[in-house]
C-alpha positions in Angstrom: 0.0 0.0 0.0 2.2 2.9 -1.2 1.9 6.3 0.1 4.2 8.2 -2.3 6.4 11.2 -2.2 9.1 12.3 -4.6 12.2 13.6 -3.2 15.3 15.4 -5.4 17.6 12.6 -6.9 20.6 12.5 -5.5 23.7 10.0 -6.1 25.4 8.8 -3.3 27.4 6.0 -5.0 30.5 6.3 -6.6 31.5 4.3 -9.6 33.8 1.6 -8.6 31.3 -1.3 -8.7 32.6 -4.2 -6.4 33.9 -7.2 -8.3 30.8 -9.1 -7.9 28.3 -11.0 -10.5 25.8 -8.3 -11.9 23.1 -10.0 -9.6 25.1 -9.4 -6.3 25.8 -6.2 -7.1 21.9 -5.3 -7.6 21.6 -7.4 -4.1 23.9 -5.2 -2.9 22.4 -2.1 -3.3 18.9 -3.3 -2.6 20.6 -3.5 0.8 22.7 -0.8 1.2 19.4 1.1 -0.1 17.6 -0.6 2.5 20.0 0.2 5.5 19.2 3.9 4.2 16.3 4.5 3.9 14.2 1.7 5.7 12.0 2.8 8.3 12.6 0.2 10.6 16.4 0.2 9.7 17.5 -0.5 13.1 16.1 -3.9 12.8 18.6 -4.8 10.0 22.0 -6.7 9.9 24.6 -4.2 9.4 26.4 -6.1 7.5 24.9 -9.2 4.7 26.5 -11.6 2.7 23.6 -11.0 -0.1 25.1 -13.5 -2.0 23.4 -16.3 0.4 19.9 -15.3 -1.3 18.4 -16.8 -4.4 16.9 -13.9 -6.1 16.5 -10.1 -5.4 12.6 -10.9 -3.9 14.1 -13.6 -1.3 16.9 -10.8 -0.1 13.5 -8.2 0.6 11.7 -11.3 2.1 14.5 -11.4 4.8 15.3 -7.8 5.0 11.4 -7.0 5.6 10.6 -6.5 9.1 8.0 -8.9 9.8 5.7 -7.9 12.9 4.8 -4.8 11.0 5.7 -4.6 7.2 3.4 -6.3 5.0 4.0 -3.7 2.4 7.6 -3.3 0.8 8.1 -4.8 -2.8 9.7 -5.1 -5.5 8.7 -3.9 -9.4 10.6 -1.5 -12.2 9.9 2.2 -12.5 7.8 2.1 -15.7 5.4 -0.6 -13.9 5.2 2.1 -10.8 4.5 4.9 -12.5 1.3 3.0 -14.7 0.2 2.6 -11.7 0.0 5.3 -10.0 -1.3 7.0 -13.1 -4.0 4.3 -13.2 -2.8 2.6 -16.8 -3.6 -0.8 -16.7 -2.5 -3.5 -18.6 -3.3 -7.3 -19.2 -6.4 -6.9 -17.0 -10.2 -7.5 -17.7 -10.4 -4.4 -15.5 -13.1 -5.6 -12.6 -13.1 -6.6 -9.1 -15.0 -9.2 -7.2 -16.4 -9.2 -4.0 -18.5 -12.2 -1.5 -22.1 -11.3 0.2 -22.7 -12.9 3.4 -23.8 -16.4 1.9 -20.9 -16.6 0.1 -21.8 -15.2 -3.5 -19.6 -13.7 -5.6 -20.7 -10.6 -7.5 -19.1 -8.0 -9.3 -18.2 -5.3 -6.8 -16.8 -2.8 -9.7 -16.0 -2.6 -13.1 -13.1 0.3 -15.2 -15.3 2.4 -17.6 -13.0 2.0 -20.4 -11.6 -1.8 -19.1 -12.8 -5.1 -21.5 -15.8 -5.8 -19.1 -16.9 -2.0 -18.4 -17.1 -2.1 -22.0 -18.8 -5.1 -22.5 -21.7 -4.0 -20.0 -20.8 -5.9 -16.9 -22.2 -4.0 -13.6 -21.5 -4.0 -10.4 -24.6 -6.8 -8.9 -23.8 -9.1 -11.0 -23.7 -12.6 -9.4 -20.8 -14.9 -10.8 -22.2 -18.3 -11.2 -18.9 -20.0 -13.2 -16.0 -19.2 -13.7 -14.1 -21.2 -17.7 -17.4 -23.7 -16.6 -16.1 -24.3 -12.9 -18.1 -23.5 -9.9 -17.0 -20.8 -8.1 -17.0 -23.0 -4.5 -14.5 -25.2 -7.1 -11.8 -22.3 -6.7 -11.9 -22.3 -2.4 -8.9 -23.4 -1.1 -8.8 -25.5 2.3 -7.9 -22.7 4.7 -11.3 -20.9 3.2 -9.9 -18.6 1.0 -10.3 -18.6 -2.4 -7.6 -18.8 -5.9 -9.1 -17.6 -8.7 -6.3 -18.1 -11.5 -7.5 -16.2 -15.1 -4.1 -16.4 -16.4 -1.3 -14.4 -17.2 -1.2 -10.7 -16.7 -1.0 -11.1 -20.9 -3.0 -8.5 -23.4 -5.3 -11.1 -25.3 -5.9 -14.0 -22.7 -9.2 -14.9 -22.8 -11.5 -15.5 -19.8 -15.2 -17.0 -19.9 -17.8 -15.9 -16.9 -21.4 -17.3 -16.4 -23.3 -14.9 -14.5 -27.1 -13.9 -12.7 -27.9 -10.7 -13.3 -30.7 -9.0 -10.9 -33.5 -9.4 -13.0 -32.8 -13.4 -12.7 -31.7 -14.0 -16.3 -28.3 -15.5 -16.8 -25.8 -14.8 -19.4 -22.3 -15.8 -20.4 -19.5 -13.2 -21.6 -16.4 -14.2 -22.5 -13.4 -11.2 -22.7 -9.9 -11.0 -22.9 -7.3 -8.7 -21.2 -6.2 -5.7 -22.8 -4.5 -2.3 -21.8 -6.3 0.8 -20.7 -7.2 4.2 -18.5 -8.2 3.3 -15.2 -11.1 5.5 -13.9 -10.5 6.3 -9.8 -14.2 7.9 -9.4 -16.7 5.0 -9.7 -19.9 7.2 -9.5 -20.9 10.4 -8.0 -24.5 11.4 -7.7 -26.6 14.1 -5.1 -29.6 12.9 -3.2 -32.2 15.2 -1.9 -33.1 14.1 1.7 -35.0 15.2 4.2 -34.4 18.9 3.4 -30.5 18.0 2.5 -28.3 17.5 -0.1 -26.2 14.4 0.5 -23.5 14.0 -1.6 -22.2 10.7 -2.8 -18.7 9.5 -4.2 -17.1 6.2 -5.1 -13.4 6.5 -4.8 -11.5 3.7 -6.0 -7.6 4.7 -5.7 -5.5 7.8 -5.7 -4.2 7.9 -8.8 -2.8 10.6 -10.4 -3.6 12.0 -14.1 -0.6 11.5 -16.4 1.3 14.6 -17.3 -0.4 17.0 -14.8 2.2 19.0 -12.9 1.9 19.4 -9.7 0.9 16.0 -9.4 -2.6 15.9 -9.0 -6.1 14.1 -10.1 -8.4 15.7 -12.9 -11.2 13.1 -11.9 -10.7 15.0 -8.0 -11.1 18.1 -9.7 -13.9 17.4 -11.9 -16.1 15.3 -9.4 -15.7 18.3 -6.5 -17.0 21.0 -9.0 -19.3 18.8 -9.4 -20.3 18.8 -5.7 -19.4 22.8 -5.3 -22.1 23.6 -8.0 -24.8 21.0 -6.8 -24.3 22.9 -2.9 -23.9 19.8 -0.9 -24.6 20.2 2.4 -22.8 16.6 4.0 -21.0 13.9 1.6 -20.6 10.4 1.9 -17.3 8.9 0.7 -17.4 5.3 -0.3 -13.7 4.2 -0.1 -15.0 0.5 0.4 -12.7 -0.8 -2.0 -9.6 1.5 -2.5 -6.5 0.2 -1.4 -4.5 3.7 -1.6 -2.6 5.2 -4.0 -0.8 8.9 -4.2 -0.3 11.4 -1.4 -0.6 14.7 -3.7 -4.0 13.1 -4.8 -4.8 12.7 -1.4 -3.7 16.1 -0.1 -5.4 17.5 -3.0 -8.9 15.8 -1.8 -7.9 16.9 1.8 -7.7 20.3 0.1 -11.4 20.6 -0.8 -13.4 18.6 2.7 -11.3 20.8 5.2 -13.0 23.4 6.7 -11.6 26.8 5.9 -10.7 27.2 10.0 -8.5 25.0 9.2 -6.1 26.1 6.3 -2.5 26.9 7.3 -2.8 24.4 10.6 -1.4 21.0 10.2 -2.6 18.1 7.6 -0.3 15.7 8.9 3.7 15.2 9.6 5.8 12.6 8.3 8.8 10.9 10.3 11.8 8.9 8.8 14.1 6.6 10.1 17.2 8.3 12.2 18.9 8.4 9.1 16.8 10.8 7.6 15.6 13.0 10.1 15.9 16.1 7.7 13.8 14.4 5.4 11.1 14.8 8.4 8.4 17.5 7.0 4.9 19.0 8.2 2.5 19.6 5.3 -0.2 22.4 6.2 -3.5 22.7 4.4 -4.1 24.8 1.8 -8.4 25.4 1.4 -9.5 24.8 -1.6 -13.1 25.4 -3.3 -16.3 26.4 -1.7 -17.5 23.2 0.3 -18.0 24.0 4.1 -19.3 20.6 5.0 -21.2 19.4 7.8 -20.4 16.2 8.4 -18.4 13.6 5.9 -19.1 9.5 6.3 -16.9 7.1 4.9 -18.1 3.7 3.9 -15.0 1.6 4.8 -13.5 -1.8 4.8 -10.5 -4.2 5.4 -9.8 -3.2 1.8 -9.7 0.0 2.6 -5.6 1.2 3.4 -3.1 3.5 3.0 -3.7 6.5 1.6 -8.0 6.4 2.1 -6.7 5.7 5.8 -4.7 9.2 5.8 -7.4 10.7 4.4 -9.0 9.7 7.7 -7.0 10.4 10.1 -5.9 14.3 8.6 -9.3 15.2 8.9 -10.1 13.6 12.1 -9.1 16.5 14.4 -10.9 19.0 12.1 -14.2 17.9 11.2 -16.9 15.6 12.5 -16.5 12.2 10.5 -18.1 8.4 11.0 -16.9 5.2 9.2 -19.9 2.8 8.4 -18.9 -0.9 7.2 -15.9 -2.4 8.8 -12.6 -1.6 10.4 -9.8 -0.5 8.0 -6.5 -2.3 6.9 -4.4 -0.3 9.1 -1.4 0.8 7.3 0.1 4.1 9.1 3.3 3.9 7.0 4.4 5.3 3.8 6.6 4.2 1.0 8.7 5.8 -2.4 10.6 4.6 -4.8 14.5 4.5 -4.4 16.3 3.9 -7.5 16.0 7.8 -7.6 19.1 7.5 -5.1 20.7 4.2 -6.4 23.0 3.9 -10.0 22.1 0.5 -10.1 19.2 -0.4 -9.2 18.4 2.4 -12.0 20.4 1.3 -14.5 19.3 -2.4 -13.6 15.8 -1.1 -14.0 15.2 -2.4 -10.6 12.2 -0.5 -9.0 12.5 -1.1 -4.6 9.6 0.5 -2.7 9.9 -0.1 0.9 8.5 1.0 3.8 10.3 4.8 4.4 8.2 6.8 6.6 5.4 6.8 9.2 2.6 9.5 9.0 0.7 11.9 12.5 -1.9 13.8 11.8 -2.1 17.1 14.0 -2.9 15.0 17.2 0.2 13.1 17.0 -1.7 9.9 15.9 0.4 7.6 13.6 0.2 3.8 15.0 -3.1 2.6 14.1 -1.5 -0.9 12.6 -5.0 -2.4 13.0 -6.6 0.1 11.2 -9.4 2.6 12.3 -12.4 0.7 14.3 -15.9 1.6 12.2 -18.4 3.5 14.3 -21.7 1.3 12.5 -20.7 -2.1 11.2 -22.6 -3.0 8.5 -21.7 -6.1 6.2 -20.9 -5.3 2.1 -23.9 -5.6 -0.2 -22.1 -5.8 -3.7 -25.6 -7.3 -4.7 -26.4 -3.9 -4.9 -25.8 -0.9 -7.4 -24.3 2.4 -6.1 -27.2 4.2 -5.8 -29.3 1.4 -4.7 -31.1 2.8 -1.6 -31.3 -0.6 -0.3 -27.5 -1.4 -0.5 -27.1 -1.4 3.4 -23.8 0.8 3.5 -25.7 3.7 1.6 -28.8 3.1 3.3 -27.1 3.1 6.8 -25.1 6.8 5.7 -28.2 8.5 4.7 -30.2 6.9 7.9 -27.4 8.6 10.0 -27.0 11.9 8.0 -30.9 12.3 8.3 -31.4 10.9 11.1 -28.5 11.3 13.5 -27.9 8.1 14.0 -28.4 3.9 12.3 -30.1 1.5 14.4 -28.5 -0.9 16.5 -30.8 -3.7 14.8 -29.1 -2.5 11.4 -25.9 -2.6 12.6 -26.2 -5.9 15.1 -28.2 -7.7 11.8 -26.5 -6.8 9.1 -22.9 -7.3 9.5 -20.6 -10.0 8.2 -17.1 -10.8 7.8 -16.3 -11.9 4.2 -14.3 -15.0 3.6 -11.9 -13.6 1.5 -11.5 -9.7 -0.2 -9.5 -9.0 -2.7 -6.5 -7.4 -0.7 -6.1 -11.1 0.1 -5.7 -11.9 -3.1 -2.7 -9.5 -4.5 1.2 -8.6 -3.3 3.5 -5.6 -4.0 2.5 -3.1 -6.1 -0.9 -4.9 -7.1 -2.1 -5.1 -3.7 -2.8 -1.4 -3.6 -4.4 -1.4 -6.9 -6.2 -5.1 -7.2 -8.2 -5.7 -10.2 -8.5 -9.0 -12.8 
């Protein structure tokens, strides 16, 4: 789960490269790179003989700091920055998602993806998967493997599905490359003498070629909401893994309140080695919202960056997460080769864990994620705007109401057997799709 900042390049090696194989010497600096910049550096050797490990993914497995980094991986620049710029590639561009009898539906779909443009919506029940069952792909410990093939532009993949009005069809699409879209839907509902605002935020990603780095979708979707004179919003990060810190300061930007432009957003802290690198960022108000209140529809999927969206505005606003307790990722990562000749000219991308992130209160370990104020289960049966999907149903009944019943909440709540975090490592894990 990434949280990203860019930092001047700087060269700290010289060029006499030790007489070692060209694979040590990329082991090498992954781990003199490591003993840098790591946040938890102190818990490293201080000296390795890198040659011991088979490959540069089993020297990271050793190096990573167990107890708290589930995070640090490794990839190649040009795969990062797609990314984080939301171009996909050798996907069929959806995600799935289990209801509380074990049904697999679509939970989203890319606009522009192979099944966005083949009509597939989020509600729709899987029913097989290249003619197997989908209880055929659980594993023993209760999880599920759903293999659909190489990450290949052009492999093919057949689905059998229920749609809502009962009928079944079968589609059959192949991966391709494309634009990822971060905002799934936006709408305004009219309630009770309020206007509720409603987004679906998949990931922080950035728009390619905007400088400073920032998001055209954020932009475009809070005009949106300026110009329709929201009174509260509801923020449906159910699904989004994290992605960018501009992109998130930028949202953090427009749902502060103007009391608090100039104070704190949130602080970041480095290992001992990089103390200097330690910086406060200060909002900077932007747009016309003054908002009453902000929910967030939240899950286990949701991490990272939608978690320091959370926690910046926490000491400013009044906020409520309905759905389930957050991933709980308090820590930050960028890419190094910036600082290393070889792993740049090895095309070797390392993104560890680099910094830890307070908000103005100080508050920076939350490890097991931020606890939901109403638990409500996921209802991926449901459409967005469905005013029966429980999550929606259970932000507008507290927006209007001031509160969602305990029945609701004590009824309607379930753990899902797998998620698609579970599913994906590295860099896919913040942005999981098939």
């Amino acid at each position: 789960m990434a949280l990203v900042i860019f930092f001047p390049s700087c060269n700290p090696e010289t060029d006499d490269v030790p007489p070692l194989q060209a694979e040590q010497v990329v082991k090498r600096a992954i781990f003199e790179s490591m003993r840098d910049w790591y946040y938890w550096t102190n818990e490293l050797p201080l000296s390795l003989d890198v040659s011991q490990f088979s490959s540069n993914q089993d020297l990271l497995d050793n190096l990573r700091f167990r107890p708290l980094d589930r995070w640090s991986y490794l990839t190649t620049r040009a795969q990062f920055d797609a990314a984080f710029t939301g171009q996909a590639s050798g996907v069929h561009g959806f995600s799935f998602a289990f209801d509380e009898d074990e049904r697999l539906f679509v939970a989203f779909v890319f606009d522009a993806g192979p099944a966005g443009q083949d009509g597939w919506r989020r509600g729709w029940e899987f029913i097989e998967i290249n003619g197997r069952s989908i209880s055929s792909y659980r594993n023993s410990n209760g999880s599920y493997s759903f293999d659909l093939g190489p990450n290949t532009i052009g492999v093919q993949n057949t689905f059998k599905f229920r749609l809502p009005d009962g009928s079944e069809t079968t589609r059959t699409i192949g991966k391709a490359a494309f634009q990822t879209n971060s905002v799934l839907h936006k709408e305004v509902y009219e309630m009770d003498g309020k206007r509720i605002g409603h987004l679906v935020y998949q990931s922080f990603r950035a728009t390619q070629g905007l400088t400073p780095t920032r998001s055209q979708e954020v932009e475009d979707a809070f005009a949106f909401f300026e110009t329709e004179g929201i009174d509260d919003l509801i923020i449906d990060l159910r699904y989004n893994g994290g992605g960018s810190v501009a992109v998130t300061e930028q949202i953090l930007n427009y749902l502060a309140p103007s009391s608090a432009s100039g104070r704190t957003m949130y602080t970041n802290r480095h290992n001992p080695n990089k103390f200097s690198n330690n910086r406060t960022v200060n909002f900077n108000k932007r747009g016309s919202l003054e908002l009453d209140e902000i929910v967030f529809i939240t899950s286990r999927s949701s991490a990272s960056a939608s978690e320091l969206l959370i926690n910046c505005l926490e000491p400013y606003m009044n906020i409520t997460l309905i759905g389930d307790n957050t991933y709980g990722k308090p820590v930050g990562q960028f890419p190094l080769s910036t600082f290393s000749r070889v792993l740049a000219e090895n095309d070797v991308e390392l993104v560890p864990v680099t910094f830890a992130i307070a908000n103005a209160e100080g508050r920076a370990d939350y490890f097991d994620g931020f606890p939901a104020d109403i638990l409500v289960g996921d209802n991926p049966a449901r459409d967005w705007s469905d005013f029966n999907e429980r999550r929606l149903a259970a932000a507008i009944a507290y927006l209007t109401g001031g509160s969602a019943s305990a029945r609701m909440a004590d009824h309607k709540y379930f753990k899902p057997v797998w998620e698609m975090i579970d599913a994906f490592e590295g860099l896919q894990k913040e942005f999981p799709m098939y």
